[in-house]
C-alpha positions as CSV (number, residue, x, y, z in Angstrom):
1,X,2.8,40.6,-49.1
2,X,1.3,41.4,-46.0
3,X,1.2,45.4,-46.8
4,X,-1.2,43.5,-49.6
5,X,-3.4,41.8,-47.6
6,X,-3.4,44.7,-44.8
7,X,-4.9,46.7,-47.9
8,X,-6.7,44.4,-49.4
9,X,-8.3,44.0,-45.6
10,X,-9.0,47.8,-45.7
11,X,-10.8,47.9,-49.2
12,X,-13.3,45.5,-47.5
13,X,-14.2,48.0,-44.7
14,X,-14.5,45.7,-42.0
15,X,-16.0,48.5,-39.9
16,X,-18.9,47.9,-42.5
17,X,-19.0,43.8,-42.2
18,X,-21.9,44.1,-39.5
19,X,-24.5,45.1,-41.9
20,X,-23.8,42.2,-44.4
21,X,-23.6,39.7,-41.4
22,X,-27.2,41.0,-39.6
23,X,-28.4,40.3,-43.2
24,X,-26.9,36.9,-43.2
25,X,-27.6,35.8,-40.0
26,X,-31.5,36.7,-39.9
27,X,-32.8,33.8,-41.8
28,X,-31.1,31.3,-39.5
29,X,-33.0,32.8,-36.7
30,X,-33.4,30.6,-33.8
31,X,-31.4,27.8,-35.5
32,X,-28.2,25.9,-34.1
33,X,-25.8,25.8,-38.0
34,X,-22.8,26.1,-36.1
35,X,-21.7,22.8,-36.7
36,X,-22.5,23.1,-40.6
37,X,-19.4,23.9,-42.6
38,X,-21.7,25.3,-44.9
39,X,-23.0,27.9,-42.6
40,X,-19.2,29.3,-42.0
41,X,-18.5,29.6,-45.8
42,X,-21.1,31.6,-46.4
43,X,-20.5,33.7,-43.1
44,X,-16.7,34.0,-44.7
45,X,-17.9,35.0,-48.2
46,X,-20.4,37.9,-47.1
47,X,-17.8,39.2,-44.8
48,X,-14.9,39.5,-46.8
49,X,-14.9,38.4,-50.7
50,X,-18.4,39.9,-51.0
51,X,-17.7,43.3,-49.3
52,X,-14.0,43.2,-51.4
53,X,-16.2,43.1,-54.4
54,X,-18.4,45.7,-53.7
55,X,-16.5,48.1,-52.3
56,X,-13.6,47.5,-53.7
57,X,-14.9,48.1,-57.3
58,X,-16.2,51.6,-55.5
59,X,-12.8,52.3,-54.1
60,X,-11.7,52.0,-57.6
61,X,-14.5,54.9,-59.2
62,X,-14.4,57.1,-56.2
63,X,-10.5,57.6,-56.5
64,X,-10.1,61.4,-56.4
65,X,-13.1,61.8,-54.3
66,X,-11.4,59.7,-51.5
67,X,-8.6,61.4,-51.5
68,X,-10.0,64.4,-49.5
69,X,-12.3,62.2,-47.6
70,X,-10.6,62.2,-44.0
71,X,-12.5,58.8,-43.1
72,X,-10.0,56.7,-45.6
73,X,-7.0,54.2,-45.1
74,X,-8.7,53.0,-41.9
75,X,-9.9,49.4,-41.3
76,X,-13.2,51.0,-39.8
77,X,-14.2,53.1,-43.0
78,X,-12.1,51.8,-46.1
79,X,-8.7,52.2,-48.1
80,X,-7.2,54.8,-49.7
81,X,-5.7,53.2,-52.1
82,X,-2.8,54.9,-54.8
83,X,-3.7,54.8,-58.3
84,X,-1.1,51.9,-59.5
85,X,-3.1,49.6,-56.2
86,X,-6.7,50.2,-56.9
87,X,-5.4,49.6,-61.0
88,X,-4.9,46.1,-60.0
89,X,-7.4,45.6,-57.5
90,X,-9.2,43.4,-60.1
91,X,-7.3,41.0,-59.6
92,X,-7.7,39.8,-56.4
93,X,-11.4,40.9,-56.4
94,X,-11.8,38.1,-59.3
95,X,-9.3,35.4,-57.5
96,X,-11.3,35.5,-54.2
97,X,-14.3,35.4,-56.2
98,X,-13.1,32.7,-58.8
99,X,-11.7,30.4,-55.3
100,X,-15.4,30.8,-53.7
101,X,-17.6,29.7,-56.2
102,X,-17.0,25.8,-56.4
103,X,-17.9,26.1,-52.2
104,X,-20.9,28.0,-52.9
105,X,-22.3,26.0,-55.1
106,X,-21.5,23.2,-53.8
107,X,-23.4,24.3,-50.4
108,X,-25.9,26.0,-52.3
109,X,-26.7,25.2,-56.0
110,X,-26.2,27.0,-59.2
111,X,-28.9,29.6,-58.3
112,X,-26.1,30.6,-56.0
113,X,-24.6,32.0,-59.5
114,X,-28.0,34.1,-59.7
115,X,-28.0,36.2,-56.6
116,X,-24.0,36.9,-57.5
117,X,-24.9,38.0,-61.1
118,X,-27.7,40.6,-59.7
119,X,-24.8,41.5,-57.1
120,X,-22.7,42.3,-60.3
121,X,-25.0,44.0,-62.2
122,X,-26.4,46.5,-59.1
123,X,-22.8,47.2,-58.6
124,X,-22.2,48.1,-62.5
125,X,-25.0,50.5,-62.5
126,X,-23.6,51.9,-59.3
127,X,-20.1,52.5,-60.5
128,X,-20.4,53.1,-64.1
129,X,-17.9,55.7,-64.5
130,X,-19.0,59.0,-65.6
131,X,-22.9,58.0,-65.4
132,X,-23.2,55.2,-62.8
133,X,-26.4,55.9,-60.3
134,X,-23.8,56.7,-57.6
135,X,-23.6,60.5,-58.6
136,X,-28.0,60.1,-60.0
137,X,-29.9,61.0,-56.7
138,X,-32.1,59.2,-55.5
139,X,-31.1,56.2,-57.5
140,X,-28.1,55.6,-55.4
141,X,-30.4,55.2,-52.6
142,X,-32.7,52.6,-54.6
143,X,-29.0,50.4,-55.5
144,X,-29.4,49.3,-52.0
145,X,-31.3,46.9,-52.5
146,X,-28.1,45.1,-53.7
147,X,-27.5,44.6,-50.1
148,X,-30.4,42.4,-49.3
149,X,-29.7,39.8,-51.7
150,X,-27.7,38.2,-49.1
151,X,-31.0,37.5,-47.4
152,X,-32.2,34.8,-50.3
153,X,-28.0,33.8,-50.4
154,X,-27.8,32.4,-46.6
155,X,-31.7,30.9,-47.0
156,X,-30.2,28.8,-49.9
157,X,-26.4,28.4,-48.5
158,X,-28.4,27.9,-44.6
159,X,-31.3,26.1,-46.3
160,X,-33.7,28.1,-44.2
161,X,-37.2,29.0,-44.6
162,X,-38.0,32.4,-46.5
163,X,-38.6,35.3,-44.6
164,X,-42.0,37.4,-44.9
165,X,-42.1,40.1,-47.2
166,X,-42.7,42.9,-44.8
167,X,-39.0,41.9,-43.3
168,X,-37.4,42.8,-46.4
169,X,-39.2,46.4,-46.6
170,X,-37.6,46.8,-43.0
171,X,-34.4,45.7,-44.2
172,X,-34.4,48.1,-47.2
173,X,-35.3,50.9,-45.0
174,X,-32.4,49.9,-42.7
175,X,-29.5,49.6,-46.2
176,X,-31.2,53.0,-47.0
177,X,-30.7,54.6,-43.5
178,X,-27.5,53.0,-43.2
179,X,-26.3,54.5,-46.8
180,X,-27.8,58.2,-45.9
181,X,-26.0,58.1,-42.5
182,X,-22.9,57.4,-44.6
183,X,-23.5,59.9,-47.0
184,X,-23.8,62.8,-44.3
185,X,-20.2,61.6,-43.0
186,X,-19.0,62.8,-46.3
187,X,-21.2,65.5,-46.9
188,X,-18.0,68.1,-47.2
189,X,-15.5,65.7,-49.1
190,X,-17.9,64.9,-51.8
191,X,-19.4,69.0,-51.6
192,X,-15.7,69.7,-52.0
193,X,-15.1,67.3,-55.0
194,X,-18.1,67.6,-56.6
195,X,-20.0,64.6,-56.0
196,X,-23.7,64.7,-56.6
197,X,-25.3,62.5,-53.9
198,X,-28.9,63.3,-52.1
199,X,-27.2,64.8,-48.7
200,X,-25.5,67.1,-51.3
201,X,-28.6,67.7,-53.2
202,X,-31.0,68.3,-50.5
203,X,-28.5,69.3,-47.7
204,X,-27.5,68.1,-44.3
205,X,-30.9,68.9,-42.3
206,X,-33.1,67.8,-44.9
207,X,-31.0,64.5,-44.9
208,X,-31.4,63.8,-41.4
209,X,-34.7,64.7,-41.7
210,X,-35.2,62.3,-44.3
211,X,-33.5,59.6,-42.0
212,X,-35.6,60.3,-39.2
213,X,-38.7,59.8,-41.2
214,X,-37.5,56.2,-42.3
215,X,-36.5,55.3,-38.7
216,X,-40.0,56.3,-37.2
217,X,-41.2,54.5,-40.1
218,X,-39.4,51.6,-38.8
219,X,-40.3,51.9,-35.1
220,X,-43.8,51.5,-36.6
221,X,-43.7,48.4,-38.7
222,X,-41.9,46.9,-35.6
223,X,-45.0,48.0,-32.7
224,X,-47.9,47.9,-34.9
225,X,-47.0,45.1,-37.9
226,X,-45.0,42.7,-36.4
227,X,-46.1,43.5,-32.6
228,X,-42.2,43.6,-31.1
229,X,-41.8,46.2,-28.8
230,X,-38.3,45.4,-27.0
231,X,-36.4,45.6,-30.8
232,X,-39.1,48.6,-31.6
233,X,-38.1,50.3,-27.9
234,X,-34.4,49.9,-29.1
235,X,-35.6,51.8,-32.1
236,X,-37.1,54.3,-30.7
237,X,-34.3,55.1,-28.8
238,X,-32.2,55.1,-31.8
239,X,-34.8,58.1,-33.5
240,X,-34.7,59.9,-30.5
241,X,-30.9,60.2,-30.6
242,X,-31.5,61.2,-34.1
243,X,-33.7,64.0,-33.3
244,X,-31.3,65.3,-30.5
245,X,-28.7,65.3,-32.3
246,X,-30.4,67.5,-35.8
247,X,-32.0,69.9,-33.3
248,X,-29.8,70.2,-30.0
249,X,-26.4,68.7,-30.7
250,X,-24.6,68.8,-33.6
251,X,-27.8,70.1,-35.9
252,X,-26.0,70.6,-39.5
253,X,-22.1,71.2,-38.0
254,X,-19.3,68.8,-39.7
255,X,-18.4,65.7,-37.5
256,X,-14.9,65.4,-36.3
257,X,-13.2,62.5,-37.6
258,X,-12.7,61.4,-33.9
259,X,-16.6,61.8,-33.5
260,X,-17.4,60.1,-36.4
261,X,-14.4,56.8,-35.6
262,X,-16.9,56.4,-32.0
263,X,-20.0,56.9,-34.3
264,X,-18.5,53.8,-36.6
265,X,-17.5,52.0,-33.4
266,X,-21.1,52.7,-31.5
267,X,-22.6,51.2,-34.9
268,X,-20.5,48.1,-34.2
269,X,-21.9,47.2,-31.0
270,X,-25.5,48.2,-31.6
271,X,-25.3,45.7,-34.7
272,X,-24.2,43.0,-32.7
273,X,-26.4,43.1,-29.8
274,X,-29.6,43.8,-32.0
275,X,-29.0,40.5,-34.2
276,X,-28.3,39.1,-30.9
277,X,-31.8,39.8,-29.9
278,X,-33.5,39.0,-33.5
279,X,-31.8,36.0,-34.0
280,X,-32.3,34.3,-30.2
281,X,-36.0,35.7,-30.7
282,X,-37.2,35.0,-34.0
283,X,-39.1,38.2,-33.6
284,X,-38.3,39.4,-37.9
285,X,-39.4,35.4,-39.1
């Protein structure tokens, strides 16, 4: 049993978790929910059953292309799971699901049910075998949108206020930067298997390129829209790594996997002390 849930731990990429919480944690900006059992249920369910779902059910598709992706069967980057475990990884995908909903809506109401249906659906169209988005560039890059939904889950869970539009076009730049990053990781496993993906299409350069572009797009929304130049500082210093590392360091050369287990760990800490700043300051409400 505990092989199981040492899996079943893995398939929910707990090196990954940071992105769902920042998205969870941004509309309670500023506010003191630790008391609320409400708030910790939903913390709970982003981390674990929601990222089981969704990557789970992508574990399951991506079978023979993560067998040559050296990142697998590592709590940081995902599972690589044999073809009898990721058969009945269903299973407990629907249990944990099945055991969360009476707490969710309880905390939050049936439009809780809503947001989890769209989840569903975005991950269908993802994963759909043979013709899901996944292998349709750019679409892949659009289903991560998917990811922001937990935005309008913790305002009803957290019973916050909404956040402004123009924070959710920051945050779908960030899920999109966040998914191309990922994608150049496995540039050569998915070249190798044949996965069509937009870092394959357009190749490495013009991917980093690409992700340069939306990160000084997002340095300017943070000086010039919403006037925060400490979080748009940190961003800045984030682009300019960017840009040293396409032209002076690394340019289009494969990452080792040791380079790319500090890159996963650096993204770790950098998550946690920027929603450390955004939530103490408010500065994204």
């Amino acid at each position: 049993m505990l092989s199981k849930l040492s899996f079943w731990l893995k398939v929910s990429r707990p090196g990954l978790w940071f992105a769902t919480i920042w998205l969870y944690l941004l509309p309670t900006s500023q506010m003191n929910l630790l008391d609320e059992p409400s708030f910790w249920i939903g913390l709970f369910y982003i981390c674990f059953p929601l990222n089981f779902l969704v990557y789970g059910w992508n574990d399951v598709v991506d079978y023979e292309i993560d067998l040559k992706n050296p990142r697998k069967d590592s709590f940081l980057f995902g599972a690589r799971g044999s073809k009898e475990q990721l058969n009945h990884l269903w299973k407990p995908i629907l249990i944990t699901q099945l055991i969360m909903l009476p707490f969710l809506i309880y905390y939050g109401s049936f439009l809780i049910l809503i947001l989890i249906s769209c989840q569903i659906l975005i991950n269908a169209l993802y994963n759909w075998p043979k013709h899901g988005l996944r292998t349709r560039p750019p679409w892949e890059l659009l289903c991560q949108i998917g990811y922001l939904l937990v935005v309008p889950f913790s305002v009803i869970i957290n019973e916050t206020g909404a956040i402004p539009n123009l924070t959710y076009f920051y945050l779908f730049l960030f899920a999109v930067q966040s998914h191309m990053i990922g994608e150049v990781m496995d540039y050569h496993p998915d070249k190798a298997s044949g996965r069509i993906t937009t870092a394959t299409k357009v190749g490495i350069k013009n991917t980093k390129l690409i992700i340069i572009g939306i990160v000084a797009t997002e340095v300017a929304l943070m000086i010039f829209f919403f006037n925060e130049w400490i979080f748009g500082g940190f961003l800045a210093c984030a682009l300019l790594w960017l840009i040293l590392d396409l032209f002076f360091i690394y340019k289009t050369e494969e990452y080792s996997l040791n380079q790319m287990k500090l890159f996963g760990w650096m993204s770790n800490i950098v998550a946690f002390v920027t929603v450390a700043y955004v939530w103490q300051s408010g500065c994204l409400l």
